[in-house]
N, C-alpha and C positions, 0 to 999 in steps of 0.2 A: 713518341711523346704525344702527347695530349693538350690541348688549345686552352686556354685560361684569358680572362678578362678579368682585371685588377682595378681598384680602385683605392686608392691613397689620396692619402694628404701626409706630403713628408717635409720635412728641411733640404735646401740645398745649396751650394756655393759652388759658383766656376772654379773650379780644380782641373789643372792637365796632369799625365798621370805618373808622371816624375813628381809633385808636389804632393797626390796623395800617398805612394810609395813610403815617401817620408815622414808622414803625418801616422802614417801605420807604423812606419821603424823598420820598414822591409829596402832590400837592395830591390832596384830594377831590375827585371830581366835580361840579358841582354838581348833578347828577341822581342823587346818593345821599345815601342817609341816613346819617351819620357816628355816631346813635345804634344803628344795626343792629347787635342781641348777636350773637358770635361767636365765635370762634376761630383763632390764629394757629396754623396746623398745621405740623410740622416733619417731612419724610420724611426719615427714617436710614437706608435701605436700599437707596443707592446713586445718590439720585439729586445731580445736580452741583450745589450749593451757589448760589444764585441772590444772595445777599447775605454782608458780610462778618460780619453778628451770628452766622448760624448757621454748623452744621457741616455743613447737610442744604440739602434744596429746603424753600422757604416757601412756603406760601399761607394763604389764608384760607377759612374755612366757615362759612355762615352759624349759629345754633345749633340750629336745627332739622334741618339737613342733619346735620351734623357729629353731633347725639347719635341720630339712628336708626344711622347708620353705623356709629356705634361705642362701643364698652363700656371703661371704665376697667380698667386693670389695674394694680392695687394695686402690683403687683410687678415690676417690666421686665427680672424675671435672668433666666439662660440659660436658664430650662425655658419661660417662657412666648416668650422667641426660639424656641428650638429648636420648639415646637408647631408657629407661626408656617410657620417651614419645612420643617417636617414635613408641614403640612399644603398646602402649596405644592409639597412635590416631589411628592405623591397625587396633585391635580390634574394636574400636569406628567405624570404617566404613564398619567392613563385619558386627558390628551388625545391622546396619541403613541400607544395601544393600544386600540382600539375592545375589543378582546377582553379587554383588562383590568378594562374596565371595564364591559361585559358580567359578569364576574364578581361585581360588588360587587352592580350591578343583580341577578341571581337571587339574592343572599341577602337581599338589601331584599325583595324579593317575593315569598320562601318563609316569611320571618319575617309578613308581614302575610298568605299565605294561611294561613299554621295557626296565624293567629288570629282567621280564619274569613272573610275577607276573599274573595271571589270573585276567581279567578286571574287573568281579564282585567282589572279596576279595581288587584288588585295589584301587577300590572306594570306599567300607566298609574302608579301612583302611584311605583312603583321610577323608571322613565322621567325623572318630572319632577321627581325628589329628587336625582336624576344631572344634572339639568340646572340644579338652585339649585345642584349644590354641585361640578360642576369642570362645568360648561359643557360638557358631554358628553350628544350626542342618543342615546341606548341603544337609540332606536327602529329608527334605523341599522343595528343588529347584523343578519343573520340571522336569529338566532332569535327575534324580538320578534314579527315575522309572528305564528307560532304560537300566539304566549300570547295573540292576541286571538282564539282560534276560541271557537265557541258553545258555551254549555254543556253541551251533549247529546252535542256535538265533546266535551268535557271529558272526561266522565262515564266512558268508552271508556276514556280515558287521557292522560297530558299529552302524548303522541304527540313525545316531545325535544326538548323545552326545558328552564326553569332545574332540574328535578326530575331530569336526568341530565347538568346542567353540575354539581351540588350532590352527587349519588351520586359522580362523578370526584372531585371536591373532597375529601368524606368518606373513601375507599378513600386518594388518595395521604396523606391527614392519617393515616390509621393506619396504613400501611406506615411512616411516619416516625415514628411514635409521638407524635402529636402530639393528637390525640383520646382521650378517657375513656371 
């Protein structure tokens, strides 16, 4: 099987899983425990309605699954929607752009070398910060080669990597006026 990083915004209520059994209209197993704490979860974003109670797909989480996964949000108006898909269309574009996402990767690992952070462990860690948060290997890029030469390699110069994707970056932000 294959590794996946989700992102939701769903409904849920403490449900143990004797109480969602019956919310379904199903017998319990007899190889479950009907006291197991949980959670009856409701997906609102699109998926086909599985029962006539809700307006979403239903399942169940156990409650230890269900509260690593995921954090309350006090509020479910449109800004924390819109985050949601804000932060879902991001994803959608460094996985469709390896180059775009190269991009995010050299400022993740400009920002941690000059904070003193050695350039090769800086980029290992931009790499695997791009890979928790849109499932995008940076290592792929190009230019990632580079950023792991030795430091003596360094010392010479970052010989073009993210230090002259970062100078382009800087140069077009101030012909646009967008830099201080």
């Amino acid at each position: 099987m294959k590794t996946y990083i989700g992102t939701k915004v769903l409904r849920a209520t403490p449900m143990n899983r004797l109480e969602y059994n019956n919310v379904r209209g199903w017998t319990l197993p007899a190889d479950e425990n009907g006291a197991d704490e949980g959670y009856l979860v409701e997906y609102t974003d699109g998926g086909k309605p599985n029962t006539p109670t809700h307006a979403g797909y239903v399942s169940w989480s156990p409650k230890d699954v269900f509260e690593r996964a995921y954090v309350e949000c006090a509020d479910s108006s449109a800004l924390a929607l819109e985050l949601a898909s804000s932060v879902s269309t991001i994803r959608g574009a460094m996985a469709k752009d390896l180059d775009y996402a190269w991009s995010w990767h050299c400022n993740i690992a400009m920002a941690a070398f000059d904070a003193g952070c050695p350039h090769d462990v800086a980029n290992e860690g931009a790499a695997r910060f791009m890979q928790l948060l849109a499932g995008v290997d940076t290592r792929k890029h190009p230019g990632f080669a580079a950023t792991q030469e030795t430091k003596s390699q360094l010392e010479q110069g970052l010989n073009g990597t993210c230090a002259e994707d970062l100078a382009h970056v800087h140069i077009v932000g101030e012909e646009s006026g967008l830099t201080d």
